[in-house]
Structure formats: structure tokens, C-alpha cells
C-alpha positions as CSV (number, residue, x, y, z in Angstrom):
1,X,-62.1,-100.3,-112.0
2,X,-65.7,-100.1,-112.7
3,X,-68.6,-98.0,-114.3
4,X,-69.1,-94.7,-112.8
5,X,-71.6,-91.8,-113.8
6,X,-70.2,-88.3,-112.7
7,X,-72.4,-85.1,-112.8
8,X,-71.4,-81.5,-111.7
9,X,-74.2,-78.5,-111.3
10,X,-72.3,-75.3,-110.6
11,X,-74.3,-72.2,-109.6
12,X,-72.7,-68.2,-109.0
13,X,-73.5,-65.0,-108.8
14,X,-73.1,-62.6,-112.0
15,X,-72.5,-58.8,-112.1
16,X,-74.4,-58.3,-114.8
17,X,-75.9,-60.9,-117.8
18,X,-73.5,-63.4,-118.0
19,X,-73.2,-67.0,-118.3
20,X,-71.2,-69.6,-117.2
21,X,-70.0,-73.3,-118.9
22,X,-68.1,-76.1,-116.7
23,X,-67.7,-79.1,-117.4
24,X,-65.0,-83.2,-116.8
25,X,-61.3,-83.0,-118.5
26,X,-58.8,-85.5,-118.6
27,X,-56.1,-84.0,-120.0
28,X,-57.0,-82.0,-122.4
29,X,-59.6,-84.2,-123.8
30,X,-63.2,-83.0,-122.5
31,X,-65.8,-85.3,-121.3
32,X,-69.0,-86.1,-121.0
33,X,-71.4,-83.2,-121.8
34,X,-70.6,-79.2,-120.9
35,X,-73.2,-77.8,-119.0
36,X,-73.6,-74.2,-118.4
37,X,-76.0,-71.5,-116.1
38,X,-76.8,-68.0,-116.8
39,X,-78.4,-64.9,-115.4
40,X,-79.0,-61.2,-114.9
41,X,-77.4,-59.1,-111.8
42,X,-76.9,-61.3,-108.6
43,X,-79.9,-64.0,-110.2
44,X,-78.2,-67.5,-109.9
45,X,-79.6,-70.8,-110.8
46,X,-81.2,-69.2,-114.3
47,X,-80.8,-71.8,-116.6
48,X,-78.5,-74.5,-114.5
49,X,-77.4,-77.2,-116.6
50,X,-75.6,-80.1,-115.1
51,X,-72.1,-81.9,-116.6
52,X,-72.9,-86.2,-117.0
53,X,-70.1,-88.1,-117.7
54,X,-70.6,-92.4,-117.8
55,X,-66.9,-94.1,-118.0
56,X,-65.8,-97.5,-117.9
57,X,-62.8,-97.3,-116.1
58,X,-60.1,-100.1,-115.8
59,X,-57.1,-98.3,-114.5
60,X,-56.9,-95.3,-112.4
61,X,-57.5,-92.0,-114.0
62,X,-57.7,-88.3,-112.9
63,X,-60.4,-85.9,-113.7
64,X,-60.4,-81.9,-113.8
65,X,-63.4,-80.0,-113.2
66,X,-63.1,-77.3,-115.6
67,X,-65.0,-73.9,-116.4
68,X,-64.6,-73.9,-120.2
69,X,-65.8,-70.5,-120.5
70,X,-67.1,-67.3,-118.1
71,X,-69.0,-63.8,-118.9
72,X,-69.9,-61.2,-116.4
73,X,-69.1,-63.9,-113.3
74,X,-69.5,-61.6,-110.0
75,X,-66.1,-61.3,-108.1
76,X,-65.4,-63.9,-105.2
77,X,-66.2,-61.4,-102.5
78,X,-69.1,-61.0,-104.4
79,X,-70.6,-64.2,-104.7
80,X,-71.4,-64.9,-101.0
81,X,-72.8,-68.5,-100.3
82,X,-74.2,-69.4,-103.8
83,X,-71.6,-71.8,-105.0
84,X,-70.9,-73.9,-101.6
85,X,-74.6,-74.1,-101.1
86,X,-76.1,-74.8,-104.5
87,X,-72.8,-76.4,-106.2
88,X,-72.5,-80.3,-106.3
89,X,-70.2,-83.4,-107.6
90,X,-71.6,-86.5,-107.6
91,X,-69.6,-89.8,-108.2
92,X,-71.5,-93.0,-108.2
93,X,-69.9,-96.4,-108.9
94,X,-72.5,-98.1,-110.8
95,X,-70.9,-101.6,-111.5
């Protein structure tokens, strides 16, 4: 139980112009704020947006991280390092 803020910045490799939007679920309720990046060929980090998400929780609840919608998104082989090295979650208890 407690306050937490949760934020998620998600960065990948596109084959061509493409964007990308990710965001919390629980269920199939969204939460917080969708956040999304874009770019041209193998650019990444164009126009990152991070997810927040502030909840007061009192009993246990599970979270998804979600990619609501993708365009153009390079193939895994494709993406190299981008996403593990630039990619974050962030939980902080705040009360």
C-alpha cells in the first residue's frame, strides 16, 4: 500500500518513418498518460515521450506495460542495443 509514481520511456529502431505508443494497463483499463517516440530509418529517440502513472494503491495490483500502437518498428534482429540501453521503468514509492 502506498503512493507510487510509475514512468516508462521506450526507445527502438524503425525501418522506415514510423512511430511508436506504449503505455500502464490494468486490465483493460489504461493508465496514466500514453507516451510515444518516432523517427526516420534506424533514428531512435526522435520525439521520446515518457508514460507517468501516480496511484494510490491499497491492495495489491498488477500492471502491463503495453505498446498501444506500432508503425514501421524495425524487426528484432534489427534493432540491436537501442531498447536495453535507452529503455527504462521506474517505480518509486512516494508515501
Amino acid at each position: 500500500a502506498g503512493t507510487y509514481v510509475m514512468s516508462m520511456l521506450f526507445s527502438c529502431v524503425f525501418s522506415a518513418s514510423g512511430s511508436l505508443q506504449f503505455g500502464f494497463k490494468v486490465g483493460s483499463s489504461f493508465q496514466g498518460s500514453v507516451a510515444g517516440c518516432g523517427g526516420l530509418e534506424n533514428v531512435y529517440l526522435n520525439g521520446s515521450g515518457v508514460s507517468v502513472n501516480t496511484k494510490t494503491l491499497t491492495t495489491s495490483t498488477s500492471y502491463t506495460f503495453n505498446v498501444f500502437s506500432a508503425s514501421n518498428v524495425a524487426t528484432i534482429a534489427n534493432q540491436g542495443s537501442k531498447p536495453s540501453e535507452q529503455s527504462y521503468v521506474l517505480i518509486q514509492k512516494m508515501s
